[in-house]
PyMOL CGO cylinders between C-alpha atoms (Angstrom):
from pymol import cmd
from pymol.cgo import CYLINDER

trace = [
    CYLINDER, 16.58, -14.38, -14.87, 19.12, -15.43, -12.28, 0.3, 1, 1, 1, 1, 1, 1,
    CYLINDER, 19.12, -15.43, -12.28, 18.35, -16.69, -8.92, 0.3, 1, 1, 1, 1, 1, 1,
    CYLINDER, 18.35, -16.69, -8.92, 19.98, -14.28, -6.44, 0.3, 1, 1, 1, 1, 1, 1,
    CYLINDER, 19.98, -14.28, -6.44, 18.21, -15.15, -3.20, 0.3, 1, 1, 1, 1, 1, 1,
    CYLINDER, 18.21, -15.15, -3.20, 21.63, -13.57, -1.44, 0.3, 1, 1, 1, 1, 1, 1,
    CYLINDER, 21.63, -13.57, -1.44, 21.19, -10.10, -2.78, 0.3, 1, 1, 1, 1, 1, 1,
    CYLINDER, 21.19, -10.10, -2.78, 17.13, -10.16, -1.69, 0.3, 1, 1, 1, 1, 1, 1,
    CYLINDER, 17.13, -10.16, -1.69, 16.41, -8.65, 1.33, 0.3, 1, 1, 1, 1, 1, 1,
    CYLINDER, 16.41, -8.65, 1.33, 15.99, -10.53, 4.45, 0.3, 1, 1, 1, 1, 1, 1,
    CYLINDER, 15.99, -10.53, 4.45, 12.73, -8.57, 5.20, 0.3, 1, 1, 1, 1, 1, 1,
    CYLINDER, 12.73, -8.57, 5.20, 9.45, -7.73, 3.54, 0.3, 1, 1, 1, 1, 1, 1,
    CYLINDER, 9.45, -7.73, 3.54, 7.78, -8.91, 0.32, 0.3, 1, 1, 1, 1, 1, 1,
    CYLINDER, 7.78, -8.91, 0.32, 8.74, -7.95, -3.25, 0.3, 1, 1, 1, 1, 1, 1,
    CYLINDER, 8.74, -7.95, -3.25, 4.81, -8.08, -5.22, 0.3, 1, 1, 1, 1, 1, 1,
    CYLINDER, 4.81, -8.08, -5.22, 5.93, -11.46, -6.24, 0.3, 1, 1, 1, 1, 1, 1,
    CYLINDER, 5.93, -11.46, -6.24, 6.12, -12.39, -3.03, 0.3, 1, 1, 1, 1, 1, 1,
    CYLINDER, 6.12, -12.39, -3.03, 2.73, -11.45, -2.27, 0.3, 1, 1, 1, 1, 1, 1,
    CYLINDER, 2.73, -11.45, -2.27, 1.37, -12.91, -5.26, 0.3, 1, 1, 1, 1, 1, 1,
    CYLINDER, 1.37, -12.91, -5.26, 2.60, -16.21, -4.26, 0.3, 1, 1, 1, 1, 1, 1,
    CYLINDER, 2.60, -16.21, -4.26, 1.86, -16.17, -0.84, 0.3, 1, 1, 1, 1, 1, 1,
    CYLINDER, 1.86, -16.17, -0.84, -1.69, -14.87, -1.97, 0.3, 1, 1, 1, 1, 1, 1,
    CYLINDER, -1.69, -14.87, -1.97, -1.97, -17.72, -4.09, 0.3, 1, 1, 1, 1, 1, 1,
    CYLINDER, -1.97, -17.72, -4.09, -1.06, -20.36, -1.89, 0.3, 1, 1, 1, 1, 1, 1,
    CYLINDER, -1.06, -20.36, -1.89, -2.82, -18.86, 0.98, 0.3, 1, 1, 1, 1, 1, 1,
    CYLINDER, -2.82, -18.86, 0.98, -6.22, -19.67, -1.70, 0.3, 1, 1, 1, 1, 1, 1,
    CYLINDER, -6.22, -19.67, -1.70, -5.30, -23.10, -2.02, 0.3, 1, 1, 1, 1, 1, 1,
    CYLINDER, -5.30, -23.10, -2.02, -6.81, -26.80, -0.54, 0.3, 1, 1, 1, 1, 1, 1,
    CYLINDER, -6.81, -26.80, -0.54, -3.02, -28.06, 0.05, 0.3, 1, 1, 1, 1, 1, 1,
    CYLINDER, -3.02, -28.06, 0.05, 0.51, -28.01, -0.90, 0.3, 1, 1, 1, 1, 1, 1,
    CYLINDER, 0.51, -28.01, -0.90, 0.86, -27.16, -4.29, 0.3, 1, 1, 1, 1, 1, 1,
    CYLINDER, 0.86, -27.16, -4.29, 3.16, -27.35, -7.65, 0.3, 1, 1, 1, 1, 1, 1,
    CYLINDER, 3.16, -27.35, -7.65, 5.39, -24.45, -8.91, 0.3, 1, 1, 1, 1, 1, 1,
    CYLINDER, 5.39, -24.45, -8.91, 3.02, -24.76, -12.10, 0.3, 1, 1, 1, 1, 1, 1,
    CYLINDER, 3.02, -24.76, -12.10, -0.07, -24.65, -10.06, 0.3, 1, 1, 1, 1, 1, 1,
    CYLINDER, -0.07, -24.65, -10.06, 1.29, -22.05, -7.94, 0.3, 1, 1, 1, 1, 1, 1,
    CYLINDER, 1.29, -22.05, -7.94, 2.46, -19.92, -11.12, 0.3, 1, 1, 1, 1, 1, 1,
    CYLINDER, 2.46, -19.92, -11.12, -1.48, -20.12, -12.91, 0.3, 1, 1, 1, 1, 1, 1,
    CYLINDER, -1.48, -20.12, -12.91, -2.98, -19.70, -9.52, 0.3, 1, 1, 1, 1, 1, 1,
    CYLINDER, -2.98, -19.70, -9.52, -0.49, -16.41, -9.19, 0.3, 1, 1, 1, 1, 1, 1,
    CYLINDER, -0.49, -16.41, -9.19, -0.48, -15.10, -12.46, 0.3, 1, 1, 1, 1, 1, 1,
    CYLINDER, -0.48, -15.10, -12.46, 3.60, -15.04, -12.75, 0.3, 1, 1, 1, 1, 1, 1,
    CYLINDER, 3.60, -15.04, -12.75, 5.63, -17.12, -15.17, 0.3, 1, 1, 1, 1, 1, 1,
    CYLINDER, 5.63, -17.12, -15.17, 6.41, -20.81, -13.92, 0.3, 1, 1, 1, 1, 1, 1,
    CYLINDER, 6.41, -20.81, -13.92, 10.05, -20.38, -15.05, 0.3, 1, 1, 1, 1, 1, 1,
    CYLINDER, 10.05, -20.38, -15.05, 10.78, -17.76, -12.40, 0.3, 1, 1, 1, 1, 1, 1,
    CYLINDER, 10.78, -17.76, -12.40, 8.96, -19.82, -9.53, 0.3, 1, 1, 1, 1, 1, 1,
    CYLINDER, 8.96, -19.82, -9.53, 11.85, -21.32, -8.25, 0.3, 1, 1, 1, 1, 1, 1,
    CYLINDER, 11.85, -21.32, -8.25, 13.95, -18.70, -7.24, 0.3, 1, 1, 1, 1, 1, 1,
    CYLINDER, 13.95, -18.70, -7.24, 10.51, -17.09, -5.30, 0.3, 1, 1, 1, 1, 1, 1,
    CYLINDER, 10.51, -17.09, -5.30, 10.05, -20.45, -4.25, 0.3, 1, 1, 1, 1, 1, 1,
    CYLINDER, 10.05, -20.45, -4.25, 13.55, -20.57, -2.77, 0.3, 1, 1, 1, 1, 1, 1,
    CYLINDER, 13.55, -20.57, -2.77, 13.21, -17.10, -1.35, 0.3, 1, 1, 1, 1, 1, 1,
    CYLINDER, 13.21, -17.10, -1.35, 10.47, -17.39, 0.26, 0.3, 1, 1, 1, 1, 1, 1,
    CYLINDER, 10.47, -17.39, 0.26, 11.37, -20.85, 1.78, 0.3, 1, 1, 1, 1, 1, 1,
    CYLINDER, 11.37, -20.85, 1.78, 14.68, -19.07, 3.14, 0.3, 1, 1, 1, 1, 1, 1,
    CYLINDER, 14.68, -19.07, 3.14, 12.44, -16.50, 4.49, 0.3, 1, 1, 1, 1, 1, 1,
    CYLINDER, 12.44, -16.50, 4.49, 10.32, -19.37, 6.46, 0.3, 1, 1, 1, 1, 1, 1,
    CYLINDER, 10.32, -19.37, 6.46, 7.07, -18.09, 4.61, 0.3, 1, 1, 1, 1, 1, 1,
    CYLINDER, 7.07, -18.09, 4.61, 6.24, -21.29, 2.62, 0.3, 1, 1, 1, 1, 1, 1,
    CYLINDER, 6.24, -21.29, 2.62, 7.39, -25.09, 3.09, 0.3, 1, 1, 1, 1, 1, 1,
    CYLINDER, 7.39, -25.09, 3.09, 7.60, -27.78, 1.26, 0.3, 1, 1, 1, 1, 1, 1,
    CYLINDER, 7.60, -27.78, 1.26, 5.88, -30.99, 3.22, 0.3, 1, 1, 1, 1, 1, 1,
    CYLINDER, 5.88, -30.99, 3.22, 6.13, -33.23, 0.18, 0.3, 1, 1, 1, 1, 1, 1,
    CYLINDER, 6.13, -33.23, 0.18, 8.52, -33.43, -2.79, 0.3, 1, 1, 1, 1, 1, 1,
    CYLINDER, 8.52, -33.43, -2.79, 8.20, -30.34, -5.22, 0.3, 1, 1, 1, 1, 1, 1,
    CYLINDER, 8.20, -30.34, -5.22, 5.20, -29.43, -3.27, 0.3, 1, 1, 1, 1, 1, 1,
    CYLINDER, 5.20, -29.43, -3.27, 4.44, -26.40, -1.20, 0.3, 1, 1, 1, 1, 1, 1,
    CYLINDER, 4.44, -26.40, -1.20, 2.52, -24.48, 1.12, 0.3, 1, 1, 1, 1, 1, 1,
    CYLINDER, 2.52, -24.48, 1.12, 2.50, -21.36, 3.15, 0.3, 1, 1, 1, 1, 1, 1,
    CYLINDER, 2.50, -21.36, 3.15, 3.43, -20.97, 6.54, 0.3, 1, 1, 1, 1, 1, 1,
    CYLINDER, 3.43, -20.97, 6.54, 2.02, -19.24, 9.47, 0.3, 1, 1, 1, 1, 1, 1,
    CYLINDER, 2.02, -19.24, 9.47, 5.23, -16.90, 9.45, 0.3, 1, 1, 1, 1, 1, 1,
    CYLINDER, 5.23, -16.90, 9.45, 3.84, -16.68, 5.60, 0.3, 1, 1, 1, 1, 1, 1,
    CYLINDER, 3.84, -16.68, 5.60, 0.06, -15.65, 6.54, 0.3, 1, 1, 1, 1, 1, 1,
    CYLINDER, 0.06, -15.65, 6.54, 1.21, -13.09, 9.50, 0.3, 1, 1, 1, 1, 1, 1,
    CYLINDER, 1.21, -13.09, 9.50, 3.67, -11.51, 6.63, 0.3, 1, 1, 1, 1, 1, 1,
    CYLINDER, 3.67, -11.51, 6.63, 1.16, -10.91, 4.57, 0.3, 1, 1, 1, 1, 1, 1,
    CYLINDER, 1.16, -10.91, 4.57, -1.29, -9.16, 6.87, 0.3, 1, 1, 1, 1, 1, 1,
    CYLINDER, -1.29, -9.16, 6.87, 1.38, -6.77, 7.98, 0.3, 1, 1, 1, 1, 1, 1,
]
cmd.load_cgo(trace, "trace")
């Protein structure tokens, strides 16, 4: 699968999205694609395009190298 984070749109969650965000919402810390990808359910090769989507998107950050973790723009998208 390509990573196409132009053609996404700028607004709303796709369900992987939500997954993700759902999954990192659950967790201690900033966490690993692979962590991020069992905690989710979704394959870990497709992770890094969501990963860079949602990082465009200001939903999730990444405070340490290959590490990440959601955002408060991330939680409030999720509720709505």
């Amino acid at each position: 699968m390509a990573c196409n984070t132009k053609s996404e749109s700028c607004e709303g969650l796709n369900e992987n999205h939500e997954k993700i965000l759902s999954a990192l919402a659950g967790m201690s810390g900033p966490s690993a694609s692979k962590e991020i990808a069992t905690a989710s359910g979704l394959e870990s090769k497709s992770m890094s395009c969501q990963l860079k989507s949602l990082k465009n998107k200001g939903y999730i950050a990444s405070p340490a190298r290959c590490k990440y973790a959601i955002t408060e723009a991330g939680k409030a998208a999720m509720t709505s």
